[in-house]
C-alpha positions as CSV (number, residue, x, y, z in Angstrom):
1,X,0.0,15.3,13.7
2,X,1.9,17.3,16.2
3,X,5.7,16.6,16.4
4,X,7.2,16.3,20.3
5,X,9.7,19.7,20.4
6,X,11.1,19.2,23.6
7,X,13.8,16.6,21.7
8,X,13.4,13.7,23.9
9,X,12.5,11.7,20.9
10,X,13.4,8.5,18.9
11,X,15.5,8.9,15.9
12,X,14.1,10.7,13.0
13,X,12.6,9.2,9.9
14,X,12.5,10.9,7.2
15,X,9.5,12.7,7.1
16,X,6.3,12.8,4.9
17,X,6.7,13.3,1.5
18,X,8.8,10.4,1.2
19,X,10.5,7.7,-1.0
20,X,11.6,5.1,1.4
21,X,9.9,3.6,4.4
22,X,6.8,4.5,3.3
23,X,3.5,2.5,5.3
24,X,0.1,2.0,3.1
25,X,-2.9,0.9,5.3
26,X,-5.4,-1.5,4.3
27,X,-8.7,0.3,5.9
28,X,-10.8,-2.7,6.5
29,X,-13.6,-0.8,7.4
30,X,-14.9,-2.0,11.0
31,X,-13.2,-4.7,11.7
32,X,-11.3,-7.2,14.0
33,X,-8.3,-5.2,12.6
34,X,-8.9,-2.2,13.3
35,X,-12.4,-0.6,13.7
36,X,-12.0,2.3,10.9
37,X,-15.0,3.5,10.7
38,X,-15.4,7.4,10.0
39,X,-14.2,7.9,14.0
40,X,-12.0,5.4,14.2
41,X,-10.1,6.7,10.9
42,X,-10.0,10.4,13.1
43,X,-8.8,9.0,16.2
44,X,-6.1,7.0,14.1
45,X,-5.2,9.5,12.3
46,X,-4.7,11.7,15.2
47,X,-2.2,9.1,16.4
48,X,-0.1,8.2,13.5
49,X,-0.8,10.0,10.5
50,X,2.6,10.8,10.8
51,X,3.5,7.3,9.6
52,X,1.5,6.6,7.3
53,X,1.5,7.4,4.0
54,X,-1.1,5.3,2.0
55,X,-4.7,4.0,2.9
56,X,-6.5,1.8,0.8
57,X,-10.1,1.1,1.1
58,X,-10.1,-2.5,1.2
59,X,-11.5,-4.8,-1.7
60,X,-15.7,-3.8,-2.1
61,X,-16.0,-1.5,0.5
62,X,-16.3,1.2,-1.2
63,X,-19.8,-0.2,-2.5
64,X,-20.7,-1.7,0.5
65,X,-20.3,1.0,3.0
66,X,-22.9,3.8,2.7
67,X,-21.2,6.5,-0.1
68,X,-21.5,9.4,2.5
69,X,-19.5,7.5,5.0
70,X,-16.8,6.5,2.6
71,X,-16.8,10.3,1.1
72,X,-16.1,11.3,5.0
73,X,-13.6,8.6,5.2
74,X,-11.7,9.8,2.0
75,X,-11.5,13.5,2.8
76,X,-9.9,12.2,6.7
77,X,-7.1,10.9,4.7
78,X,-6.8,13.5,2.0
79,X,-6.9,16.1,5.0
80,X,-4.3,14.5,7.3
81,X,-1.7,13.8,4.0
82,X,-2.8,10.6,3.5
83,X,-3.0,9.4,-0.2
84,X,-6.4,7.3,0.2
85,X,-7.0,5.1,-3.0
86,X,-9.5,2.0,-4.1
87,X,-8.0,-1.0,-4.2
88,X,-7.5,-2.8,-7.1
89,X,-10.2,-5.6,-6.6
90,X,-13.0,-3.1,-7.4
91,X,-11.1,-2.2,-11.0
92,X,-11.4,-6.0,-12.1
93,X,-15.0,-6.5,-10.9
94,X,-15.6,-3.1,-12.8
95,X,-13.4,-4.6,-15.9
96,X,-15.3,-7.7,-15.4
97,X,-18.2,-5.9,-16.1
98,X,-17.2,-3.5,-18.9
99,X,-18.2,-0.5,-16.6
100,X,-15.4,1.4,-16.0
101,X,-17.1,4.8,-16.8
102,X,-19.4,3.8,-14.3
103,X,-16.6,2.9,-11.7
104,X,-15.1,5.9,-12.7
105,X,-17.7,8.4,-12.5
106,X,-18.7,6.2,-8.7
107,X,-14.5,7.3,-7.2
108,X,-14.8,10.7,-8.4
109,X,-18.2,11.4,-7.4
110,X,-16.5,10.0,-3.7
111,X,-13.4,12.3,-3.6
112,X,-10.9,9.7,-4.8
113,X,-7.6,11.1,-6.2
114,X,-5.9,7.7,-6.6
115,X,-6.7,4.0,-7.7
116,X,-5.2,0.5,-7.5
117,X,-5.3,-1.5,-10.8
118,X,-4.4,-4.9,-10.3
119,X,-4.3,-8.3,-11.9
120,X,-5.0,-10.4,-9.6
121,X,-7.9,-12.2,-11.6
122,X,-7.9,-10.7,-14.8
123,X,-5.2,-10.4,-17.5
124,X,-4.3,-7.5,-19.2
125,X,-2.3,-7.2,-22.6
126,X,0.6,-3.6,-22.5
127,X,-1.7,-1.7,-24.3
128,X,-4.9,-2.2,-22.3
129,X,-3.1,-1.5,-19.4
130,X,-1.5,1.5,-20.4
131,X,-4.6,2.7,-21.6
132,X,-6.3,2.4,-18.6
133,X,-3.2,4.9,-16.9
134,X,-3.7,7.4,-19.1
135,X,-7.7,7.3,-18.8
136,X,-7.7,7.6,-15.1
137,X,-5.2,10.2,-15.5
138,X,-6.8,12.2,-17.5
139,X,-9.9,12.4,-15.3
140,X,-7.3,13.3,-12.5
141,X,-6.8,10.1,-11.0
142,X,-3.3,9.0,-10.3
143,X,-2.8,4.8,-10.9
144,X,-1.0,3.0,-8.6
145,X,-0.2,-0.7,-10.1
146,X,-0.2,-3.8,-7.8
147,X,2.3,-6.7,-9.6
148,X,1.2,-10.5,-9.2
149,X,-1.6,-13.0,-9.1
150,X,-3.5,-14.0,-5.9
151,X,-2.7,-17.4,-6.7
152,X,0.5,-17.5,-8.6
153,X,1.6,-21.2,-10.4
154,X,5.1,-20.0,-10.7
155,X,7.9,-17.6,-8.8
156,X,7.7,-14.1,-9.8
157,X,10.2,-13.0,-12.8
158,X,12.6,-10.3,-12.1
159,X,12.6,-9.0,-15.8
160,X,8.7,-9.2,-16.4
161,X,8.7,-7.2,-13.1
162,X,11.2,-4.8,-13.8
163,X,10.4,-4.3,-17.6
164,X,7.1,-2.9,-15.5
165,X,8.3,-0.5,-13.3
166,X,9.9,0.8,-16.6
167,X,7.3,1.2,-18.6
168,X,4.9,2.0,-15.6
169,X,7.2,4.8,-14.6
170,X,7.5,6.2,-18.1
171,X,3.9,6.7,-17.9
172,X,3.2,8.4,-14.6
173,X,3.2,5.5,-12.6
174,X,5.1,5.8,-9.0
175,X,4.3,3.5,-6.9
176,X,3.7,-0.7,-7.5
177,X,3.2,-2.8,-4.9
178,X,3.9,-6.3,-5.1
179,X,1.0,-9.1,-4.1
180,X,1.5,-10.9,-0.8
181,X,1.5,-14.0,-2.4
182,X,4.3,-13.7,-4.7
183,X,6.6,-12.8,-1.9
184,X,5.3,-16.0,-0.7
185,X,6.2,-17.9,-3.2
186,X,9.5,-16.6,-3.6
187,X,10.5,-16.8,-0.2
188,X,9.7,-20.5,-0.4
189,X,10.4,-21.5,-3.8
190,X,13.4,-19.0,-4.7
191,X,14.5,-16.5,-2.2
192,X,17.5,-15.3,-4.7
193,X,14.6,-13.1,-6.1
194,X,13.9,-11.3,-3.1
195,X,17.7,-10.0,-3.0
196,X,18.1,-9.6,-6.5
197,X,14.6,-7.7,-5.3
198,X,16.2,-5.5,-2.8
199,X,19.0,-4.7,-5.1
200,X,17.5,-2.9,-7.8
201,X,18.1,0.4,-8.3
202,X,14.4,0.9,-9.0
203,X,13.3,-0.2,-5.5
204,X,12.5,2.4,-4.0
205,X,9.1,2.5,-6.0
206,X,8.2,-0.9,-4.9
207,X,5.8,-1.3,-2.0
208,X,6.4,-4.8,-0.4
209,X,2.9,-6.6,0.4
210,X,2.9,-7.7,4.1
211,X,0.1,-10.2,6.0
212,X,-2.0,-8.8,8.4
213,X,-2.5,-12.3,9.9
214,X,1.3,-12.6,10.4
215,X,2.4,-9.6,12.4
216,X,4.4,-9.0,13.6
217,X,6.8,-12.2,13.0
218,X,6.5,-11.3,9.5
219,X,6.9,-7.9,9.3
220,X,9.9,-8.2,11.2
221,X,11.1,-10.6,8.7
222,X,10.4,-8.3,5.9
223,X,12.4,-5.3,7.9
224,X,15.6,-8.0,9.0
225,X,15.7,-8.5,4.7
226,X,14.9,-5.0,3.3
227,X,15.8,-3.0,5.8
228,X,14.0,-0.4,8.2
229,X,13.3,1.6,5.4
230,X,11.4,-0.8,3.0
231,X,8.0,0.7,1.9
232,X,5.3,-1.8,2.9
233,X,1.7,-2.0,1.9
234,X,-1.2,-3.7,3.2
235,X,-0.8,-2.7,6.9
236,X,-3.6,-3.6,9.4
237,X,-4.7,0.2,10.9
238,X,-4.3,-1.1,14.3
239,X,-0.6,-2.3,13.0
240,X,0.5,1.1,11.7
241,X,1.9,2.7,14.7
242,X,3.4,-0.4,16.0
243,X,5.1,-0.8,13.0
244,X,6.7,2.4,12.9
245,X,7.9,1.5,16.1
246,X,9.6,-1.7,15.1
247,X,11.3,0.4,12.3
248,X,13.3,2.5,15.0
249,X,13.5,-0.7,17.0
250,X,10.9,-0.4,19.5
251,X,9.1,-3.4,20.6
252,X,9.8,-7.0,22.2
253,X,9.6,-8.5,18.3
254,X,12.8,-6.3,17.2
255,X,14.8,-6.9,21.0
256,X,14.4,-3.5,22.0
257,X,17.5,-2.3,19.8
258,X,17.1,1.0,20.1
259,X,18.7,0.9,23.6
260,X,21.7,-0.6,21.9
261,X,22.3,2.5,19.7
């Protein structure tokens, strides 16, 4: 994406590669949020490839969509700087299933450098997981780790989650998001957690989980607690460039504060 040079601009972000205020896209595939399909993925990435700096390819899509679409789709992202992964619902159904080689050899054979593993559904013990890392890595596949359940029975706990990020970390691991539904719950059930959260000095490798279906009251939300900056995952494409908007305060939802600066 081509940068305006005539300096009549908005205050800078930091630029891409970056540690903090980082976007990740959930690519829905055509969709009420966003029709990314192979030439809507161009024409957003045209726009705001800029800002973003992760797309996943939500949930089964890539075995639903036809492989040669989702190969195109890939190499769009790859192309434009865009670090274009699987999400981590395909690992379980693939762990599920004891294929793994298969699921394997299926993102390689698409042009995927990356891969969500989650727990979401399944359970895994330290050494499963950490095998896992280093078996993906070792067919050139970078991990990136989503924390939490889909339906969690109890607040998230700082220690489990930080004793992660260590060990995650030690093995090659840069990125974890954090599920939307455990920043649910703790909003709700213990909100300590999110600024004992926001404290850490290991937070700049966590990726805060937003809801689509609550932009942008949410989003705001999560920018009013973390701060512009906070790296935040699961962003509707259509969202994307709005939301890199409402970082430099641009937009009805954040009062317009950029004219206040």
């Amino acid at each position: 994406m081509q940068s305006h040079d005539d300096g009549f601009v908005p205050p800078a972000r930091q630029g891409k590669p970056r540690k903090r205020g980082m976007t990740a896209v959930i690519d829905y595939g055509p969709d009420g949020f966003g029709w990314t399909g192979e030439r809507g993925v161009a024409d957003l990435l045209d726009c705001a490839a800029e800002y973003i700096d992760f797309a996943k390819i939500y949930a089964m899509n890539a075995l639903l969509l036809p492989k040669p679409v989702v190969q195109r789709i890939v190499k769009l992202y790859r192309d434009s700087g865009v670090n274009c992964y699987s999400g981590g619902i395909l690992f379980e159904y693939a762990y599920q299933r004891n294929e793994i080689d298969r699921f394997s050899s299926h993102l390689c054979s698409i042009g995927f450098t990356s891969l969500e593993i989650s727990e979401n559904y399944i359970t895994l013990n330290d050494n499963e997981r950490l095998s896992f890392i280093e078996r993906f890595q070792r067919l050139g596949l970078s991990v990136i780790y989503e924390f939490g359940r889909k339906n969690p029975e109890q607040p998230m706990r700082m220690e489990e989650l930080e004793g992660l990020v260590t060990s995650l970390t030690n093995r090659g691991v840069d990125h974890i998001i954090v599920e939307q539904s455990e920043i649910d719950m703790a909003a709700k059930s213990a909100p300590d957690l999110l600024k004992a959260l926001a404290a850490a000095p290991w937070f700049e490798r966590i990726l805060i989980e937003a809801d689509p279906y609550r932009y942008p009251k949410q989003h705001v939300g999560l920018l009013q607690d973390f701060g512009p900056d906070v790296n935040l995952a699961n962003i509707a494409p259509g969202q994307a460039l709005r939301l890199e908007g409402l970082r430099r305060g641009i937009g009805r939802a954040v009062n317009y504060s950029i004219l206040a600066e």
